[in-house]
C-alpha positions as a Python dict, from the first residue, in 0.01 Angstrom:
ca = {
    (1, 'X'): (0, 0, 0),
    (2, 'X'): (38, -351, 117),
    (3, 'X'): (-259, -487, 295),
    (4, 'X'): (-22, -590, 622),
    (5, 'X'): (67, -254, 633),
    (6, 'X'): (-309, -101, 646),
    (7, 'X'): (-347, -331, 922),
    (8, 'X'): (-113, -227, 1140),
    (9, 'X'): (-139, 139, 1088),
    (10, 'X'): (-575, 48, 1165),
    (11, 'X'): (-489, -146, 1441),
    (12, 'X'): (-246, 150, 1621),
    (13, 'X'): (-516, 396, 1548),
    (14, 'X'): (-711, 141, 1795),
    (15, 'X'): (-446, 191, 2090),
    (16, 'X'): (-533, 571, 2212),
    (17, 'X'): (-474, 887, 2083),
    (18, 'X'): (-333, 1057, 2141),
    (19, 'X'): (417, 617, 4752),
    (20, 'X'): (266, 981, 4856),
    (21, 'X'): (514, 1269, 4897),
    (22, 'X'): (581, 1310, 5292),
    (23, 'X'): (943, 1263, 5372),
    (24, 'X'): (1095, 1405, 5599),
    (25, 'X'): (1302, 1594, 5366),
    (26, 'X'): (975, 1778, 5206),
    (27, 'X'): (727, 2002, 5416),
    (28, 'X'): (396, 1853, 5481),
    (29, 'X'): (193, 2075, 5341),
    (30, 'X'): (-175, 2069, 5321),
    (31, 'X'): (-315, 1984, 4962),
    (32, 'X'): (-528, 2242, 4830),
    (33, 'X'): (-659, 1929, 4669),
    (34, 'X'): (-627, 1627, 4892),
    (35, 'X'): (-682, 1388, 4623),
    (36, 'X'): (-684, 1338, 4242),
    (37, 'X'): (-907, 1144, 4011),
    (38, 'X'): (-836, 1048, 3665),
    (39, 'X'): (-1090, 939, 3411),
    (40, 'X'): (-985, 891, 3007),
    (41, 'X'): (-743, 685, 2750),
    (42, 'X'): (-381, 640, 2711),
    (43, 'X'): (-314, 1004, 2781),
    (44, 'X'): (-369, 880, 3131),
    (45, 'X'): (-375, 541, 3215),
    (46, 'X'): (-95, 496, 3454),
    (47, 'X'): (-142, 95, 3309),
    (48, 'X'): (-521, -41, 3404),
    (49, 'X'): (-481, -206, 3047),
    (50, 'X'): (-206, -406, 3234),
    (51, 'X'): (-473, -606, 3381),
    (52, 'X'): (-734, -615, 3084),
    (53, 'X'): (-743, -881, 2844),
    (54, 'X'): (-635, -634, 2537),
    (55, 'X'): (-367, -609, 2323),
    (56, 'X'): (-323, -283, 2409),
    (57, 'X'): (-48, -259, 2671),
    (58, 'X'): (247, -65, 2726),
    (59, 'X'): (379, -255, 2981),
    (60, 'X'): (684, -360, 2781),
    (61, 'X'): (1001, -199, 2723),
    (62, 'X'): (1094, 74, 2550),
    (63, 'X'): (817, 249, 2755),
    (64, 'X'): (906, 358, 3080),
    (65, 'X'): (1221, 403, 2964),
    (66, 'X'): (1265, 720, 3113),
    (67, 'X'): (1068, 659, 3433),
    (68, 'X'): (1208, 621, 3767),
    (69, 'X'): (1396, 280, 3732),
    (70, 'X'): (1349, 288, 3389),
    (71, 'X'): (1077, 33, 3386),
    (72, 'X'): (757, -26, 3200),
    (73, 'X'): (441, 67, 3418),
    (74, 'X'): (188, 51, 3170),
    (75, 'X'): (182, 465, 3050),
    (76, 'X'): (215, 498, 2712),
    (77, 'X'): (494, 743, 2703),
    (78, 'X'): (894, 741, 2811),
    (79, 'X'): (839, 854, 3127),
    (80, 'X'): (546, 1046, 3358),
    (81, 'X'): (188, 1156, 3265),
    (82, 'X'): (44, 1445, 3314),
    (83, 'X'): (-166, 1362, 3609),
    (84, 'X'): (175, 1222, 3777),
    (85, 'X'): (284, 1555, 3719),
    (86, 'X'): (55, 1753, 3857),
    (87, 'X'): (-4, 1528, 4175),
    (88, 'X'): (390, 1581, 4247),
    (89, 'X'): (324, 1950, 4180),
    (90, 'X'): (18, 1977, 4448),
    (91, 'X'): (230, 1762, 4714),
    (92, 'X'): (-21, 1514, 4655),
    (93, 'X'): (197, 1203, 4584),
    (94, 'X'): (461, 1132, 4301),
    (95, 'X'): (237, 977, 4067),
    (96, 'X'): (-69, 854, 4026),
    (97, 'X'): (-132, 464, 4079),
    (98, 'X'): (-418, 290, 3882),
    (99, 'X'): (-706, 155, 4024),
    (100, 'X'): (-713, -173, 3928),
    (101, 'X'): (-336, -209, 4055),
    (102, 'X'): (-391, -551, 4261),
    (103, 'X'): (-177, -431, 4572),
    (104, 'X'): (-343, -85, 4565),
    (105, 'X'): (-290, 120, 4903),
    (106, 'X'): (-479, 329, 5162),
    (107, 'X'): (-230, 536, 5116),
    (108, 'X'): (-346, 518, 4707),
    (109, 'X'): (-686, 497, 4753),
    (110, 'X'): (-678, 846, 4970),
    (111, 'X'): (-475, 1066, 4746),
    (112, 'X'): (-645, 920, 4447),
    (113, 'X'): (-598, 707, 4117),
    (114, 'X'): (-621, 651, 3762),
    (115, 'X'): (-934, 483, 3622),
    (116, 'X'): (-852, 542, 3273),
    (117, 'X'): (-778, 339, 3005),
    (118, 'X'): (-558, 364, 2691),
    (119, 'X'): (-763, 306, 2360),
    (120, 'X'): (-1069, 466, 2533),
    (121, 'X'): (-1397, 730, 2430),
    (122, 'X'): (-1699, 864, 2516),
    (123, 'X'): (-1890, 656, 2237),
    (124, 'X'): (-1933, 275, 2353),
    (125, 'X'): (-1850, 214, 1942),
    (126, 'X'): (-1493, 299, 2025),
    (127, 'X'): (-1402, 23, 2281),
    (128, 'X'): (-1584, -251, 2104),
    (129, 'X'): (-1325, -427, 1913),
    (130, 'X'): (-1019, -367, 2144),
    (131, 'X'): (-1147, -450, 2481),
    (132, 'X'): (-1052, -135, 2679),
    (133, 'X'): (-1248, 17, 2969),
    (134, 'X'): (-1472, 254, 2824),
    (135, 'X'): (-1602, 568, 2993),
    (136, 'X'): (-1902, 428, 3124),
    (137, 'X'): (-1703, 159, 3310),
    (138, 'X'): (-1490, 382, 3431),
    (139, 'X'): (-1780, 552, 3599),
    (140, 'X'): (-1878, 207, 3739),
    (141, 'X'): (-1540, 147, 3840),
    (142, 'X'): (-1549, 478, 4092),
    (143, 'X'): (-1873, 393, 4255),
    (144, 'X'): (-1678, 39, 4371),
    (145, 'X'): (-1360, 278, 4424),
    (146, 'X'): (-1603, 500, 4693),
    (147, 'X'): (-1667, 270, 4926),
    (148, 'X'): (-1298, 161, 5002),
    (149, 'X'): (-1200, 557, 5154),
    (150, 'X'): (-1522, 507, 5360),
    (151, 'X'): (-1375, 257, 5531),
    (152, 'X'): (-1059, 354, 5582),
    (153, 'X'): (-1158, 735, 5730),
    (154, 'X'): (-1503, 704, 5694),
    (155, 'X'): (-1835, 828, 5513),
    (156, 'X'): (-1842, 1146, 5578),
    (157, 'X'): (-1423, 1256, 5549),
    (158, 'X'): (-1466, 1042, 5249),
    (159, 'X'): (-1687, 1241, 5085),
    (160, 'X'): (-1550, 1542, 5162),
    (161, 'X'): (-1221, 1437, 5027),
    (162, 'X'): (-1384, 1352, 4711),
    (163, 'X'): (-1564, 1649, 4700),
    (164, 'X'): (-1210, 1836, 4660),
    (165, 'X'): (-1052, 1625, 4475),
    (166, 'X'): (-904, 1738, 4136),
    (167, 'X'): (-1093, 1529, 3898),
    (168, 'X'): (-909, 1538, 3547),
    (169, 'X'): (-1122, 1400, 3226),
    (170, 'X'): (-902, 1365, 2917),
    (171, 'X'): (-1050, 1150, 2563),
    (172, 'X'): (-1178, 1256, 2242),
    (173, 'X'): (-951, 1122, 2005),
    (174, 'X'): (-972, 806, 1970),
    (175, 'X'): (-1387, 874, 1898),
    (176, 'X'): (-1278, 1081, 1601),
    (177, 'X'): (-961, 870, 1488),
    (178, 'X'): (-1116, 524, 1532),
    (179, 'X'): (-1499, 609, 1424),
    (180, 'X'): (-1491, 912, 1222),
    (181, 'X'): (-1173, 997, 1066),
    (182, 'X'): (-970, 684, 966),
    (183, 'X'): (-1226, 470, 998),
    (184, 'X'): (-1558, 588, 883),
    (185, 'X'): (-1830, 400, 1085),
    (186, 'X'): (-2002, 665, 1258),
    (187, 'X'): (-2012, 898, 912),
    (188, 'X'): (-2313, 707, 777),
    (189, 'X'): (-2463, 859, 1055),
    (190, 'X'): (-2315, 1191, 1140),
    (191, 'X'): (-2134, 1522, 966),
    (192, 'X'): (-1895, 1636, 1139),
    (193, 'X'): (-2075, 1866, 1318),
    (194, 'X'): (-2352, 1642, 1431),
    (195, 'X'): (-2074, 1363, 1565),
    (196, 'X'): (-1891, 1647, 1767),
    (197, 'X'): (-2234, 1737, 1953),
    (198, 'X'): (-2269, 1350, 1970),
    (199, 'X'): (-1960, 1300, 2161),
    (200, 'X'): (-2013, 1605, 2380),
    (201, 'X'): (-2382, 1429, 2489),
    (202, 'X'): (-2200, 1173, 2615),
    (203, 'X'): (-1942, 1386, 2775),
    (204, 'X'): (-2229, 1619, 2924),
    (205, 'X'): (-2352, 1300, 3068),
    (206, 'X'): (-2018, 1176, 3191),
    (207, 'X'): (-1976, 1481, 3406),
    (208, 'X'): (-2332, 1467, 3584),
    (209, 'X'): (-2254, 1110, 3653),
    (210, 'X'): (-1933, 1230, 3809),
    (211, 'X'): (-2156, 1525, 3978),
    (212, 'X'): (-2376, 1273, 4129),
    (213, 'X'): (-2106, 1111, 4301),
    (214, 'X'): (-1990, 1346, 4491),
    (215, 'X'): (-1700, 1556, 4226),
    (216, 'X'): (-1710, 1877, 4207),
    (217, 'X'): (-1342, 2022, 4103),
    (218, 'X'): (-1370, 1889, 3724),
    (219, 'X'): (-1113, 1975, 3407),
    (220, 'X'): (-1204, 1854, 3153),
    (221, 'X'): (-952, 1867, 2828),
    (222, 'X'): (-1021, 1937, 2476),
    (223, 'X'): (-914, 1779, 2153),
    (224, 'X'): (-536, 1803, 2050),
    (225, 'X'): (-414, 1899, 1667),
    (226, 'X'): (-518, 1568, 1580),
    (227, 'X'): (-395, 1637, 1198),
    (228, 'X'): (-22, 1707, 1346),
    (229, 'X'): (-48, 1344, 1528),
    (230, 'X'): (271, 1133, 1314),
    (231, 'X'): (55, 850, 1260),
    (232, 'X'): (-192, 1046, 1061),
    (233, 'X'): (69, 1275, 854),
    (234, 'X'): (193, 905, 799),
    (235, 'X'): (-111, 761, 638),
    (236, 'X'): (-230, 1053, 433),
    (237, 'X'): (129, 937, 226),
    (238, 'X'): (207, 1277, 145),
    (239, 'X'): (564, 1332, 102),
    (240, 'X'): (632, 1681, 303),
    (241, 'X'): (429, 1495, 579),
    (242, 'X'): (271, 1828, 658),
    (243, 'X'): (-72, 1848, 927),
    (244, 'X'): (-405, 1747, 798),
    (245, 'X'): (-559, 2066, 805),
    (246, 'X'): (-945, 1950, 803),
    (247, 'X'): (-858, 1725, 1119),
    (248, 'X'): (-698, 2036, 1321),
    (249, 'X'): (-1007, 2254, 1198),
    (250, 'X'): (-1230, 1945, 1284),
    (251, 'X'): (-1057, 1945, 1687),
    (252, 'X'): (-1089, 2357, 1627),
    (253, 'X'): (-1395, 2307, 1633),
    (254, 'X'): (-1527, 2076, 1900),
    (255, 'X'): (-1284, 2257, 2151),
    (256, 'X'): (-1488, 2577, 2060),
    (257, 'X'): (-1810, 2345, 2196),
    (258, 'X'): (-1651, 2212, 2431),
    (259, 'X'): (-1522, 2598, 2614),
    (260, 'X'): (-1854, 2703, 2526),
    (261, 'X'): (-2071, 2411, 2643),
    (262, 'X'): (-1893, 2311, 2997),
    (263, 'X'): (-2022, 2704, 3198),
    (264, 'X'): (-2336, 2615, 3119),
    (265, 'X'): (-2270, 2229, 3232),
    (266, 'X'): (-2121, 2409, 3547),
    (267, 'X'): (-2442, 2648, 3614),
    (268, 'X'): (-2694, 2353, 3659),
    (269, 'X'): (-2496, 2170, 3896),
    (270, 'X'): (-2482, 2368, 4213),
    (271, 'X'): (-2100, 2391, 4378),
    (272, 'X'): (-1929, 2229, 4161),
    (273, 'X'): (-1635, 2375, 3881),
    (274, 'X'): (-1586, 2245, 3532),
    (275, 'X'): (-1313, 2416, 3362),
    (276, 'X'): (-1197, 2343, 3002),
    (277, 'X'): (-837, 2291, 2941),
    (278, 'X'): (-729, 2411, 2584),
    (279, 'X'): (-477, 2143, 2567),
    (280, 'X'): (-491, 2231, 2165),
    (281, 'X'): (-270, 2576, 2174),
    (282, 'X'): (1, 2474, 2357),
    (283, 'X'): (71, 2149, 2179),
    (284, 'X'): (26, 2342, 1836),
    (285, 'X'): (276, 2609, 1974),
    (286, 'X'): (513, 2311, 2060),
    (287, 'X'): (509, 2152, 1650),
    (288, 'X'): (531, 2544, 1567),
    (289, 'X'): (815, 2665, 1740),
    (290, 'X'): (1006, 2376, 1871),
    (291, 'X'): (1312, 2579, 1942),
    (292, 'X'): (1116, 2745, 2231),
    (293, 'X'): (1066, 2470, 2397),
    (294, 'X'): (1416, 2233, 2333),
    (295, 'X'): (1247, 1965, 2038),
    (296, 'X'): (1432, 1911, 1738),
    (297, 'X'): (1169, 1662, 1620),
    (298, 'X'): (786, 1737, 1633),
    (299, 'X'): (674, 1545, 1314),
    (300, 'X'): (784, 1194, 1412),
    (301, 'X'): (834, 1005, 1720),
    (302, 'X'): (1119, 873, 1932),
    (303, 'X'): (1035, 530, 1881),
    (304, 'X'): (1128, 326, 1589),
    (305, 'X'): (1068, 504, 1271),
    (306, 'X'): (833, 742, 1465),
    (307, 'X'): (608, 738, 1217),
    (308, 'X'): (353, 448, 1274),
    (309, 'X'): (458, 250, 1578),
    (310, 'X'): (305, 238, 1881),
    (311, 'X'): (206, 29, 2155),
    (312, 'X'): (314, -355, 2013),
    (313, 'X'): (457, -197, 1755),
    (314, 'X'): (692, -36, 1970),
    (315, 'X'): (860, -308, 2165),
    (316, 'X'): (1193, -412, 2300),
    (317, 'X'): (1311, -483, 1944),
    (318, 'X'): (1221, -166, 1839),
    (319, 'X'): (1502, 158, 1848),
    (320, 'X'): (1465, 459, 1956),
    (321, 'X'): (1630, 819, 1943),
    (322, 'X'): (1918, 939, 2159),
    (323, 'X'): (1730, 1193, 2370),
    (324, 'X'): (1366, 1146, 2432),
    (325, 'X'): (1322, 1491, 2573),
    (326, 'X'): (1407, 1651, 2233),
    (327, 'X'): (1107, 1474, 2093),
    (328, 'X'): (728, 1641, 2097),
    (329, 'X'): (610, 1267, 2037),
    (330, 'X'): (730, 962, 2195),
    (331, 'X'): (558, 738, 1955),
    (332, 'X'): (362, 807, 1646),
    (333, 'X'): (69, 869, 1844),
    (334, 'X'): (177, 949, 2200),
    (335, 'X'): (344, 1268, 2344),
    (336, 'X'): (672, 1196, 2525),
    (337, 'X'): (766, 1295, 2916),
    (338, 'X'): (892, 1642, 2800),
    (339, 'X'): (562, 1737, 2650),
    (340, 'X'): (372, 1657, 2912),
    (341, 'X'): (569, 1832, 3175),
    (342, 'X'): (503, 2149, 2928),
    (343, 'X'): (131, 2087, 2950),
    (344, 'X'): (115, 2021, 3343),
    (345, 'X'): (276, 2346, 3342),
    (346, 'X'): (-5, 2495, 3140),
    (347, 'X'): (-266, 2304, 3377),
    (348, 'X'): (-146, 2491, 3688),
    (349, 'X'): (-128, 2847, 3550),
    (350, 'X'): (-404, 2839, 3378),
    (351, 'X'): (-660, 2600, 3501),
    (352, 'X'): (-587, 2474, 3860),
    (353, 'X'): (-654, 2890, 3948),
    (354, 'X'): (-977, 2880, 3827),
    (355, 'X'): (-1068, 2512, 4037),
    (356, 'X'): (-951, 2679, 4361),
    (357, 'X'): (-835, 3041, 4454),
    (358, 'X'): (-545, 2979, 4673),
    (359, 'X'): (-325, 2822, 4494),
    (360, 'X'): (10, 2904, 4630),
    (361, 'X'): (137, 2570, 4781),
    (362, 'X'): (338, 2343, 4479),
    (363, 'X'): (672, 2207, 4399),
    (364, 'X'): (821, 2450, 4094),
    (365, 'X'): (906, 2188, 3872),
    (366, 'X'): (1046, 2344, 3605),
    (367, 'X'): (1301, 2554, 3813),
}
């Protein structure tokens, strides 16, 4: 293996793992959730790295490609993320603006935004070398977010709105990809086991943080089949390109934690609702039975040769497929817009419920 190639298959591992709706034309409901906060990596970053100093950006053509206007905003997919999604599905707004966005709204700062950024983990070792916001900024970045709804409706609405706002936490992967896996720093000190409850610390932490500032409607997402990802069947170099099986028991694993862990995480802080979504299942469903869902490709993605590009990697010299939406992956790391719109789906059957009991006001989207 070339040395040139090593890098850039390293240095893609390093990316990320994996106006509000009121027209006249649409009813104007009343949220069930009012606003929505996002916290995590590239899953969903609606484009903060846009205004990092990082390499990793995906605010270059061929992504967006499949978003309204078919322009780059930053998310590392074809089209929408899953927060997008689900904010169009709660008549919340059409998608979900990021916070550091330098003409950011009232209108965006009440129905809520992205502070998440692509590349990101819990464990500060994982942002080091790229530059991204890690979690703990992000935290830092919502107590400066707080005060602007105070001011605009005041302290006391503002809270409030906060306090039922759907608050979605989604990273994991690139702390095992980047630390453990692919690159091995954090296995002179951990097993895998001991890492896992490592990570989940942090996350524990993460989520009283959030607590403390006023969220109490909190999902909080698991690990996908991190061996299925294309850019790790690709660098294993074996030639049926099949899953890593250790990595999917290793994700297994810490979702098992994870759907174990958050009740109790839920018990000591009075009010409040942290509900794991299994976002593991239904993606390893998808690679399984790809007829079910429309995908004639789940081992490779859209873009390029599918197999290691991603975010500079895939750029506007770079092909890609036909038909996106027959793709699971968009790149070799990221899922594409079809994916996601099955995994919103899953979110509001079978999480969203269990966050609030009336849940009877949304658009169908997948009528």
């Amino acid at each position: 293996m070339a040395p040139s190639t090593f890098f850039l298959i390293i240095f893609v591992h390093s990316l990320a793992i994996f106006s509000y709706s009121c027209s006249a034309s649409k009813p104007k409901l009343s949220p069930e959730f009012p606003a929505i906060l996002v916290f995590g990596d590239s899953t969903v970053d609606t484009g903060n790295n846009n205004y990092i100093h990082t390499a990793f950006k995906a605010n270059h053509y061929p992504y967006g490609k499949d978003f309204k206007g078919h322009v780059p905003t930053g998310r590392f997919s074809n089209g929408k993320l899953v927060p997008d999604l689900v904010a169009f599905m709660l008549n919340i707004k059409d998608t979900v603006t990021p916070f550091l966005h330098p003409k950011l709204s009232d209108k965006d700062v009440l129905t809520g935004v992205s502070f998440a950024s692509a590349g990101s983990g819990y464990d500060e070792l994982t942002t080091t070398a790229s530059g991204v916001i890690p979690i703990s900024k992000q935290i830092h970045y919502f107590k400066k977010y707080m005060a602007r709804p105070g001011r605009i409706v005041g302290e006391k609405q503002a809270k409030e709105r906060v306090s039922r706002a759907l608050v979605i936490v989604s990273a994991g992967t690139n702390d095992f990809l980047f630390n453990y896996y692919d690159i091995p720093a954090r296995r002179f000190e951990f097993n895998t086991s001991g890492y896992q409850d490592f990570v989940q610390k942090r996350l524990k932490n993460f989520i009283e943080e959030l607590y403390n500032h006023g969220c109490r409607r909190i999902t909080v997402s698991g690990l996908p089949p991190v061996g299925c990802l294309p850019i790790q069947r690709s660098i294993q170099f074996w030639s049926d390109r099949r899953c890593i099986e250790d990595q999917n028991l290793g994700a297994k694993m810490y979702n098992h934690k994870l759907a174990m862990a958050l009740p109790k995480i839920q018990a000591n802080l009075p009010g409040s609702k942290v509900v794991y979504a299994d976002i593991y299942t239904p993606l390893f469903d998808m690679i399984n039975h790809p007829k079910k869902y429309g995908f004639v490709e789940t081992e490779k993605g859209c873009c390029g040769t599918g197999l290691v590009e991603a975010g500079p990697t895939c750029n506007v010299l770079t092909p890609t497929c036909h038909e996106a939406s027959k793709y699971l992956f968009w790149d070799s790391i990221h899922p594409s817009e079809a994916t996601y719109k099955y995994l919103a789906q899953y979110l509001e059957k079978e999480v969203l419920p269990k966050l609030n009991g009336n849940h009877s006001h949304h658009h169908n989207y997948f009528a």
